[in-house]
FIBA-607624 format. One record per residue: x, y, z of N, C-alpha, C in turn; chain; residue number from 1. Coordinates in Angstrom, 3 decimals, always signed. Layout:
<rs>
+----------+----------+----------+----------+----------+----------+----------+----------+----------+--------+-----+
:      n_X :      n_Y :      n_Z :     ca_X :     ca_Y :     ca_Z :      c_X :      c_Y :      c_Z : chaine : num :
+----------+----------+----------+----------+----------+----------+----------+----------+----------+--------+-----+
:        X :        Y :        Z :        X :        Y :        Z :        X :        Y :        Z :      A : NUM :
...
+----------+----------+----------+----------+----------+----------+----------+----------+----------+--------+-----+
</rs>
This chain:
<rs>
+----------+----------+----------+----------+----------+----------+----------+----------+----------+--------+-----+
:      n_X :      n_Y :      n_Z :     ca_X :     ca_Y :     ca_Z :      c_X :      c_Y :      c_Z : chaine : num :
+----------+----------+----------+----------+----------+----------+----------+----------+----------+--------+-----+
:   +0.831 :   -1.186 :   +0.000 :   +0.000 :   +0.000 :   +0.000 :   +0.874 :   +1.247 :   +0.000 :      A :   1 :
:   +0.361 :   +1.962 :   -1.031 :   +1.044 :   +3.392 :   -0.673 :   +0.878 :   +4.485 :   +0.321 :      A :   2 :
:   +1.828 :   +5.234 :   +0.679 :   +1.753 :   +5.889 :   +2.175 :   +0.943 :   +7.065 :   +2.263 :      A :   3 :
:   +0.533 :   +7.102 :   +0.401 :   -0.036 :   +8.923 :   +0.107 :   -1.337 :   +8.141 :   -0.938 :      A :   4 :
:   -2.689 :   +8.208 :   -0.162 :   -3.573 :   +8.240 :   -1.695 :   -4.992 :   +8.710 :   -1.608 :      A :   5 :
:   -5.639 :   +8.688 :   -2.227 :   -6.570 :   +9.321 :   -3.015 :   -7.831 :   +8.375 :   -3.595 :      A :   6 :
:   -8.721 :   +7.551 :   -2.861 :  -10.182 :   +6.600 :   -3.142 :  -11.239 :   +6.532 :   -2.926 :      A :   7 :
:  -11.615 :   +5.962 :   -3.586 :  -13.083 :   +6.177 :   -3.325 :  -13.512 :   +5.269 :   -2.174 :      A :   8 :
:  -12.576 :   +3.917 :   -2.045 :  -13.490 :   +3.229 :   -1.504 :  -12.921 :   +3.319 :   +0.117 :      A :   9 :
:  -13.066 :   +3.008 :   +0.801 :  -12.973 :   +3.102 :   +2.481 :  -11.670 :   +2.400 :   +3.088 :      A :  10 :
:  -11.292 :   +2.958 :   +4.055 :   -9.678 :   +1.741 :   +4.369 :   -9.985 :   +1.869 :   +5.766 :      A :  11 :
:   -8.834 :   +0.996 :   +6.331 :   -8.769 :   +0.031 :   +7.602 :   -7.565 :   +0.487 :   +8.372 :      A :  12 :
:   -8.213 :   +1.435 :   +9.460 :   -7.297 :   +2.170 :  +10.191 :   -6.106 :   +1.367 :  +10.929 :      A :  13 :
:   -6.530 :   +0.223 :  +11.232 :   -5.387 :   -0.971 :  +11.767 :   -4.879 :   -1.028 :  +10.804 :      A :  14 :
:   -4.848 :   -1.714 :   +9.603 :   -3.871 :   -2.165 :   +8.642 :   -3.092 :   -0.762 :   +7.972 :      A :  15 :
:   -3.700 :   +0.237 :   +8.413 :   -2.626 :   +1.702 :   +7.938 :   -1.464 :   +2.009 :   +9.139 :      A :  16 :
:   -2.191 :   +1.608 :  +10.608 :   -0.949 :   +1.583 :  +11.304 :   +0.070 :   +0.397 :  +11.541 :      A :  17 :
:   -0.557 :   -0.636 :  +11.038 :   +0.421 :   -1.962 :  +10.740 :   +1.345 :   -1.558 :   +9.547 :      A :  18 :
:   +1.080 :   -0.695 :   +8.532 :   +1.773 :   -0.877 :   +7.645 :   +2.631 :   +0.086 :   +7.921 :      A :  19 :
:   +2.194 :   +0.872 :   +8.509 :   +3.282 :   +2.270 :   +9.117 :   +4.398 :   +1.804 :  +10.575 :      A :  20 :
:   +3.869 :   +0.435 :  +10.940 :   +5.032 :   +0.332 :  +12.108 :   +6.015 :   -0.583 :  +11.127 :      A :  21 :
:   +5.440 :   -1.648 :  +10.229 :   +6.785 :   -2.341 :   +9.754 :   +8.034 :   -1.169 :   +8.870 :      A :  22 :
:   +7.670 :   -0.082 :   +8.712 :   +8.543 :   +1.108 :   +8.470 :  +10.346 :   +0.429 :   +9.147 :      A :  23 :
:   +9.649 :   +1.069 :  +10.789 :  +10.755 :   +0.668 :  +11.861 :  +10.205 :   +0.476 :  +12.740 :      A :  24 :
:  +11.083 :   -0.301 :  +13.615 :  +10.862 :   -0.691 :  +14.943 :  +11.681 :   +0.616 :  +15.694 :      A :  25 :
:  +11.684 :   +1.805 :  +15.187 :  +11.989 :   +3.100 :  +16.755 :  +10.861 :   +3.472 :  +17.128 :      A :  26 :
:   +9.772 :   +3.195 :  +16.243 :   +8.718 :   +4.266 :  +16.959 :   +8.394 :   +3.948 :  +18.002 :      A :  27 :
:   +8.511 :   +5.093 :  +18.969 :   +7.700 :   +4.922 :  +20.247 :   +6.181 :   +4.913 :  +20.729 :      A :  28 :
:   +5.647 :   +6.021 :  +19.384 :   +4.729 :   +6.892 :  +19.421 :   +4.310 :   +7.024 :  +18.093 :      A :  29 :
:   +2.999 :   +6.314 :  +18.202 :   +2.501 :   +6.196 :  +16.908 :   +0.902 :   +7.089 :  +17.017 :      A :  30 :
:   +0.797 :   +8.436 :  +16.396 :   -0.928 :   +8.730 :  +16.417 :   -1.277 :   +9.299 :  +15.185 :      A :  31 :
:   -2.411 :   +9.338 :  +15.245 :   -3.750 :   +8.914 :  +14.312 :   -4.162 :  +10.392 :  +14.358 :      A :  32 :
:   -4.743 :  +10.655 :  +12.988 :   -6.213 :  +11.439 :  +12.971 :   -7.182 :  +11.055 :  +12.308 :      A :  33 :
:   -8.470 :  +10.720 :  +12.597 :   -9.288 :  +10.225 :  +11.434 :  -10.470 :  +11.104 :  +11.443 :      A :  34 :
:  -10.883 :  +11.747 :  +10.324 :  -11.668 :  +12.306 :  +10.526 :  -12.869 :  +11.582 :   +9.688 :      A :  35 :
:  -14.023 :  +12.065 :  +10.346 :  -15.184 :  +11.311 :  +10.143 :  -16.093 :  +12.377 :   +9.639 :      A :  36 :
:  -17.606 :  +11.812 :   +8.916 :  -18.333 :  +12.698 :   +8.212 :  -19.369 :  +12.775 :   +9.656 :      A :  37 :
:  -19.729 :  +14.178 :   +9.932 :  -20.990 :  +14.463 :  +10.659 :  -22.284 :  +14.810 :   +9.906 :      A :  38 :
:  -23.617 :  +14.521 :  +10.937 :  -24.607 :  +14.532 :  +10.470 :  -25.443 :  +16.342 :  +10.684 :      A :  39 :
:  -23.997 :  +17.075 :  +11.133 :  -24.958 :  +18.192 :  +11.776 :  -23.731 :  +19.173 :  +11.238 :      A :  40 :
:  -23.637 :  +20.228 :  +10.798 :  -22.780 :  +21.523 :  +10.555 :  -23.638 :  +22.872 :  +10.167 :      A :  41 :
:  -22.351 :  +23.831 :  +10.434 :  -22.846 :  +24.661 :  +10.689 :  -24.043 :  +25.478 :  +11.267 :      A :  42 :
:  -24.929 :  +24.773 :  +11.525 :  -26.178 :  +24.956 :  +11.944 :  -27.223 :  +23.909 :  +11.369 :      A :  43 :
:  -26.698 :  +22.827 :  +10.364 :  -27.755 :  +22.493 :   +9.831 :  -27.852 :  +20.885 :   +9.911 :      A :  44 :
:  -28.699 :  +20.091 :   +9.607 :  -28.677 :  +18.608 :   +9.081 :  -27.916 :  +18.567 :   +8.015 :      A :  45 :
:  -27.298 :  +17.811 :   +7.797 :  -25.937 :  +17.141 :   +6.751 :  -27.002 :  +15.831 :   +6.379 :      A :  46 :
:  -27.014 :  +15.402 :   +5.180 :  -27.797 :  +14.025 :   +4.693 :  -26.776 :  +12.926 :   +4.131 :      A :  47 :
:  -25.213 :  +14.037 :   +3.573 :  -24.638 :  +13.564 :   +2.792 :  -23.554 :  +14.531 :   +2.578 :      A :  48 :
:  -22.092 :  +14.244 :   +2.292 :  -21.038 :  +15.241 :   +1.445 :  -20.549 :  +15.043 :   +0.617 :      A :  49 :
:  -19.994 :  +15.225 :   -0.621 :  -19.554 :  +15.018 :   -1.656 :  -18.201 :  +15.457 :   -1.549 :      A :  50 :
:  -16.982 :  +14.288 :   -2.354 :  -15.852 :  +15.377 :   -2.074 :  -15.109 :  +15.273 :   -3.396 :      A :  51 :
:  -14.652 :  +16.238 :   -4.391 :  -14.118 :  +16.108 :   -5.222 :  -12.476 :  +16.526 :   -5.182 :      A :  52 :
:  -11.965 :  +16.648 :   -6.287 :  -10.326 :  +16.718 :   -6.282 :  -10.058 :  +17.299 :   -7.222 :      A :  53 :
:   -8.993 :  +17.601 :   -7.740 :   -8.220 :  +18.508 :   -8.694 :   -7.287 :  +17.374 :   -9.084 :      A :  54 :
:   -7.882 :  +16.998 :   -9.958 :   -7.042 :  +15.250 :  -10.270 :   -5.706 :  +15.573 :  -11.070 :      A :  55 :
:   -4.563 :  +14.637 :   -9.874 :   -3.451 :  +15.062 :   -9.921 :   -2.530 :  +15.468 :   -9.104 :      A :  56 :
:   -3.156 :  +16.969 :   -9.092 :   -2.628 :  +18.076 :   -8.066 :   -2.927 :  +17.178 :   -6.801 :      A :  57 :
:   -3.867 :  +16.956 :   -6.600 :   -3.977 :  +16.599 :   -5.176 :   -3.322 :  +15.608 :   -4.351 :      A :  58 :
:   -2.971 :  +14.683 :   -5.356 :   -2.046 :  +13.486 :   -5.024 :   -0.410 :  +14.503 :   -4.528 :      A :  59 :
:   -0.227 :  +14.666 :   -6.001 :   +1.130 :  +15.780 :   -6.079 :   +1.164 :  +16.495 :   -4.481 :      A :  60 :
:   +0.383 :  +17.578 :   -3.986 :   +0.029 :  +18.211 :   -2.966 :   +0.372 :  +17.079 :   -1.699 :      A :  61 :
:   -0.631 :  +16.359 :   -1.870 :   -0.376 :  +15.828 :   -0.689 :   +0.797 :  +14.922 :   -0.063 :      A :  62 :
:   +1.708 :  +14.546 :   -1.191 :   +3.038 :  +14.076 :   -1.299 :   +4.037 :  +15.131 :   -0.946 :      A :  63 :
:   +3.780 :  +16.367 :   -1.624 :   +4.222 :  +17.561 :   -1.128 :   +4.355 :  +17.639 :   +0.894 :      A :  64 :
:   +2.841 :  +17.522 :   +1.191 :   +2.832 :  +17.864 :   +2.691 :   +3.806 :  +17.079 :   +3.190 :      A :  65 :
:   +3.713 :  +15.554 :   +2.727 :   +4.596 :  +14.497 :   +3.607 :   +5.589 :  +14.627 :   +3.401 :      A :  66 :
:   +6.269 :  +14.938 :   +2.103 :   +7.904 :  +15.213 :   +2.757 :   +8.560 :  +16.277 :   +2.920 :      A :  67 :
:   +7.442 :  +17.771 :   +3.403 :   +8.249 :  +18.722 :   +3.802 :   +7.420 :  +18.050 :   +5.658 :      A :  68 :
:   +6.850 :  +17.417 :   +6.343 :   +6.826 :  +16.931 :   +7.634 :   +7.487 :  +16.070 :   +7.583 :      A :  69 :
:   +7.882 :  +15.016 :   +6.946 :   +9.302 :  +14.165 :   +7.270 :  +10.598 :  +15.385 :   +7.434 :      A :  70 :
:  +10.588 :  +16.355 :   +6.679 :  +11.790 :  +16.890 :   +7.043 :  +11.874 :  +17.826 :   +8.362 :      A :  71 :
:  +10.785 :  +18.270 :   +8.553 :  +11.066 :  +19.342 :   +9.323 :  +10.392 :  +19.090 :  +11.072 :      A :  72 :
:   +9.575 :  +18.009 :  +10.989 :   +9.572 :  +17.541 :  +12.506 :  +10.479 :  +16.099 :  +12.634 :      A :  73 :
:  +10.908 :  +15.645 :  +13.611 :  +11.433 :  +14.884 :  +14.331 :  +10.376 :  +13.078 :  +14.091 :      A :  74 :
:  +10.142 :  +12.654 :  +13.158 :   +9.250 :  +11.956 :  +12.831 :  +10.000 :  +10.791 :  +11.643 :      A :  75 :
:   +9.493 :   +9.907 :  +12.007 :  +10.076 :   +8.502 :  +10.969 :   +9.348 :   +8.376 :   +9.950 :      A :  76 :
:   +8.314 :   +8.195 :   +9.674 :   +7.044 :   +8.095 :   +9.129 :   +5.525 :   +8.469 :   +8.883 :      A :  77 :
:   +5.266 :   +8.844 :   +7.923 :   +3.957 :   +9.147 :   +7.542 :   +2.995 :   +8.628 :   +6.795 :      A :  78 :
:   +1.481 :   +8.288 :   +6.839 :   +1.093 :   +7.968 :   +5.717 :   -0.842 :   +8.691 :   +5.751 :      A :  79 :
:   -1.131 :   +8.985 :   +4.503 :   -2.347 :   +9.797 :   +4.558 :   -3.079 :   +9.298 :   +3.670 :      A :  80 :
:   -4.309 :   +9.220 :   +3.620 :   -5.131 :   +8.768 :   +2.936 :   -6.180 :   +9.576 :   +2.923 :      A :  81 :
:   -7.125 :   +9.746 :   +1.843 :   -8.096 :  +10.856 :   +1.670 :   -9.433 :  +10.276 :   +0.735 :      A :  82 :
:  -10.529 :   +9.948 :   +1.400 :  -11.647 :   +9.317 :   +0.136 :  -12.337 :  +10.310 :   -0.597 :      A :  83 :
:  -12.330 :  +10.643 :   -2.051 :  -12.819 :  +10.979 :   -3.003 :  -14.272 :  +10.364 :   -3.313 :      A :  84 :
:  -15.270 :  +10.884 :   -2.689 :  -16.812 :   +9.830 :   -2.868 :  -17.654 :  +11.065 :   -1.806 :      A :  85 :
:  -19.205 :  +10.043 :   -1.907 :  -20.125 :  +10.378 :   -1.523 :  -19.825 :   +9.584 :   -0.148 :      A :  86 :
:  -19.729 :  +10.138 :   +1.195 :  -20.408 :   +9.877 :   +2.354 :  -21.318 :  +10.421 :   +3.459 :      A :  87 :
:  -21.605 :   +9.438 :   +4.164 :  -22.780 :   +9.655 :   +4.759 :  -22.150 :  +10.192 :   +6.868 :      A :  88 :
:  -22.992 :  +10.137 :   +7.447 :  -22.402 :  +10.239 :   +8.762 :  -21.927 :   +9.268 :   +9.161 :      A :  89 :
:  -20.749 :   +8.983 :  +10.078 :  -20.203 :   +7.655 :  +10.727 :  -19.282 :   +7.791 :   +9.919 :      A :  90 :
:  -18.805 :   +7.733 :   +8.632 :  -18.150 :   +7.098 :   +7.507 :  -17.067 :   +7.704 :   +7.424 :      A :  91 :
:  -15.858 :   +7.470 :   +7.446 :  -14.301 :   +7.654 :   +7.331 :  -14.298 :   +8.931 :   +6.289 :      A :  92 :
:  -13.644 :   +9.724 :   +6.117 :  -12.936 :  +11.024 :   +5.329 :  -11.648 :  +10.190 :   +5.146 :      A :  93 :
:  -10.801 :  +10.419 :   +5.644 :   -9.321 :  +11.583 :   +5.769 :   -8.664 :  +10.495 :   +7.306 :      A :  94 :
:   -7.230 :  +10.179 :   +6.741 :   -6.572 :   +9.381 :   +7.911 :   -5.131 :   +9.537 :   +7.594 :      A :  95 :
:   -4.649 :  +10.728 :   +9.255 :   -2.868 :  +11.095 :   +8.731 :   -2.189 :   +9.838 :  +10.146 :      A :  96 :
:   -1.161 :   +8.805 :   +9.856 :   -0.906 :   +8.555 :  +10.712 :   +0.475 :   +8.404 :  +11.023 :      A :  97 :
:   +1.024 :   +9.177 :  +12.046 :   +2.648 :   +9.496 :  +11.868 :   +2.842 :   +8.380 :  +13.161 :      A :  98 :
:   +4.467 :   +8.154 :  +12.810 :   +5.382 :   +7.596 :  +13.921 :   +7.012 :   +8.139 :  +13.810 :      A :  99 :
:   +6.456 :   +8.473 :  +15.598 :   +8.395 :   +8.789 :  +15.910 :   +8.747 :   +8.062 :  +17.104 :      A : 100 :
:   +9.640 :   +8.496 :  +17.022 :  +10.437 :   +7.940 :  +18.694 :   +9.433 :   +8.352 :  +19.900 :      A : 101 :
:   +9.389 :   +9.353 :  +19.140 :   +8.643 :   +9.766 :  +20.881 :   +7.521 :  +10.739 :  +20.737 :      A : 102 :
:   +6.267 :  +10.845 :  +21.610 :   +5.025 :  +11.363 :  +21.294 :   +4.735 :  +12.438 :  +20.908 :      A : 103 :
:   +5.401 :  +13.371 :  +21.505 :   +5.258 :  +14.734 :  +21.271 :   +5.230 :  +15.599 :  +19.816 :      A : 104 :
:   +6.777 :  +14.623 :  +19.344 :   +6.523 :  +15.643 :  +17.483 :   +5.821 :  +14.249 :  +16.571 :      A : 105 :
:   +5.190 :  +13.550 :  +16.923 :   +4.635 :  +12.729 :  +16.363 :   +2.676 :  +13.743 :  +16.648 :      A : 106 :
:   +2.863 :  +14.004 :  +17.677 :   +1.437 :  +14.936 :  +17.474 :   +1.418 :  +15.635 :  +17.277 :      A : 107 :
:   +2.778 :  +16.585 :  +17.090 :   +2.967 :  +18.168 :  +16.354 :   +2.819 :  +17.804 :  +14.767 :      A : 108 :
:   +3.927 :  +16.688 :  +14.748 :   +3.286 :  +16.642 :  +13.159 :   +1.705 :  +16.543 :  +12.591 :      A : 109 :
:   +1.195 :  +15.363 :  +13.251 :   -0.371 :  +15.389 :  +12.863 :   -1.406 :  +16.545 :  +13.089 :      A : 110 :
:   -1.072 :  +17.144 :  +13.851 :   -2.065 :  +18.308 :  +14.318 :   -1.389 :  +19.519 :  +12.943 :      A : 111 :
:   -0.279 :  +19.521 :  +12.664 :   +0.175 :  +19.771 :  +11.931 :   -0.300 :  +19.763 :   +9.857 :      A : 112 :
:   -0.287 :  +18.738 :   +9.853 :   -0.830 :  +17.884 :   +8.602 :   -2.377 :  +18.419 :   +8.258 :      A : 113 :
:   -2.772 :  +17.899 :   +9.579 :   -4.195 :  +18.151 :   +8.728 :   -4.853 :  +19.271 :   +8.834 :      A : 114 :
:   -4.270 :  +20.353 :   +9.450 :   -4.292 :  +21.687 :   +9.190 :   -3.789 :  +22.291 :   +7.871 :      A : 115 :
:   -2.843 :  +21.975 :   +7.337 :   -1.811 :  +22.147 :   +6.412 :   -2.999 :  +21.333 :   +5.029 :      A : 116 :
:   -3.612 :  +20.330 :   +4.678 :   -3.839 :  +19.651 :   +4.590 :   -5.071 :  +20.542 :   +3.749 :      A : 117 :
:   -6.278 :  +21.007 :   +5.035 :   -6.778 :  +21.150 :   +4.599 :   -6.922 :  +22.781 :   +3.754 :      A : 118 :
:   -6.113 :  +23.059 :   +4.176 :   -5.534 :  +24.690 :   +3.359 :   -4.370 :  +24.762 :   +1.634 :      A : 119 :
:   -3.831 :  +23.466 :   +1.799 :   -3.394 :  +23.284 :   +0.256 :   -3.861 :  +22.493 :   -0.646 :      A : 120 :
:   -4.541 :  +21.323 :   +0.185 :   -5.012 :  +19.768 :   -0.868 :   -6.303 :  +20.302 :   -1.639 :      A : 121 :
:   -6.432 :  +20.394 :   -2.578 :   -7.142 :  +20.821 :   -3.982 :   -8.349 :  +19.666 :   -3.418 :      A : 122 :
:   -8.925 :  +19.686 :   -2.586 :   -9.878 :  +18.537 :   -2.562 :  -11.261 :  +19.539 :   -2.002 :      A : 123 :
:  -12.160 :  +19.245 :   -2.189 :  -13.415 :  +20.166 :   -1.648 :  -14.591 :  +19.604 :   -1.604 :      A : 124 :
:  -15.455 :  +19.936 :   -0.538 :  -16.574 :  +19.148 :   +0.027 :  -17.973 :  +20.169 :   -0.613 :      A : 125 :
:  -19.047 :  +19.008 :   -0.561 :  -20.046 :  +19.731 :   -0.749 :  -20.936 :  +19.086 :   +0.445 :      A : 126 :
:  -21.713 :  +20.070 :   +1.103 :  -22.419 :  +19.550 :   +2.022 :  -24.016 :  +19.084 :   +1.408 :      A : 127 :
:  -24.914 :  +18.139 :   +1.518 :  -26.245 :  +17.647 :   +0.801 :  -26.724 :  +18.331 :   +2.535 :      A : 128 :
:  -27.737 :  +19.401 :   +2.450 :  -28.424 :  +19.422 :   +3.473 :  -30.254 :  +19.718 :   +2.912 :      A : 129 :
:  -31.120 :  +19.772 :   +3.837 :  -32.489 :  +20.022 :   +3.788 :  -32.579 :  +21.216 :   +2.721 :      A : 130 :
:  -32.225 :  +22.167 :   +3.067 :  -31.808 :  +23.724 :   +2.337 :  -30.945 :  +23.550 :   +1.027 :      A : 131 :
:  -30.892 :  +22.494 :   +0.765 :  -29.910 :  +22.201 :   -0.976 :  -28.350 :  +22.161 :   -1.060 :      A : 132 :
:  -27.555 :  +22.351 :   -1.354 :  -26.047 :  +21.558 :   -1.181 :  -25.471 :  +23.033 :   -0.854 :      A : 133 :
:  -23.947 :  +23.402 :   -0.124 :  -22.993 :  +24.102 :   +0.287 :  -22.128 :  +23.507 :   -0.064 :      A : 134 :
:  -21.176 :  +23.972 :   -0.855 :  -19.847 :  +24.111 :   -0.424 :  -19.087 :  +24.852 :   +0.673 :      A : 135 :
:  -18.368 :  +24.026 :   +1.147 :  -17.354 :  +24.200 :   +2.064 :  -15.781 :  +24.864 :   +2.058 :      A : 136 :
:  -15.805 :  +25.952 :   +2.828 :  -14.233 :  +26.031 :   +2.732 :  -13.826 :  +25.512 :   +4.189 :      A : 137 :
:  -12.136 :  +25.315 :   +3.800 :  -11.627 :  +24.318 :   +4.684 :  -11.894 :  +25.669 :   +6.316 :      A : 138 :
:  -11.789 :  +24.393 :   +6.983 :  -11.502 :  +24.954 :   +8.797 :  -10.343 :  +24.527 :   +9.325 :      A : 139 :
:   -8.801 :  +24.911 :   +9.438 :   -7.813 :  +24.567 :   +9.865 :   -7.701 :  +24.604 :  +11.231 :      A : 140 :
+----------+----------+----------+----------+----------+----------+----------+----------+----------+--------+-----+
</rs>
């Protein structure tokens, strides 16, 4: 599996951090972000979001994020994944999961990422609510 991608269909937060510890055995400190679709924003019922991409760029981009955070925090490994589709509430988005030696820049990086993340990655949501669809700009 690759460490950077872009699907439609849904992945398996264990087997992304299994594949991120056989990396190395230093990590001390392995964390997660997963973000999930809600049924309620901004004020309203959510039924559904749509998320499209800038096909390409976005891959490019998000390969971009990971190896200027491999370089510049204290971190062994990264890997991100992002679903391109229609979901509903409950249902997986977006999963950054770093490992370092030790906890601290392993959560600077992630808190990091998906801030970063959602301010360069060419990817954009549409919200399906009662009141007819929104687009979204990102919230870092």
């Amino acid at each position: 599996m690759k460490p950077i991608r872009i699907q439609e269909e849904d992945f398996s937060v264990e087997e992304e951090i299994n594949a991120l510890r056989e990396t190395s055995q230093r990590m001390g400190g392995i964390v997660t972000f997963l973000g999930c679709a809600r049924d309620f924003s901004e004020g309203r019922d959510v039924f559904s979001i749509n998320f499209e991409q800038y096909a390409g760029m976005a891959t490019t981009a998000m390969q971009s994020l990971r190896d200027e955070a491999l370089k510049t925090f204290d971190i062994i490994d990264v890997r991100i994944i992002h679903r391109i589709t229609t979901v509903h509430a409950g249902d997986q988005i977006v999963l950054i999961v770093v490992g370092a030696e030790h906890r601290k820049p392993a959560f600077e990086a992630c808190e990091w990422m998906i801030d970063t993340l959602k301010q360069r990655v060419p990817i954009w949501k549409k919200e399906v609510t009662p009141d007819g669809d929104a687009w979204v700009t990102e919230h870092p």
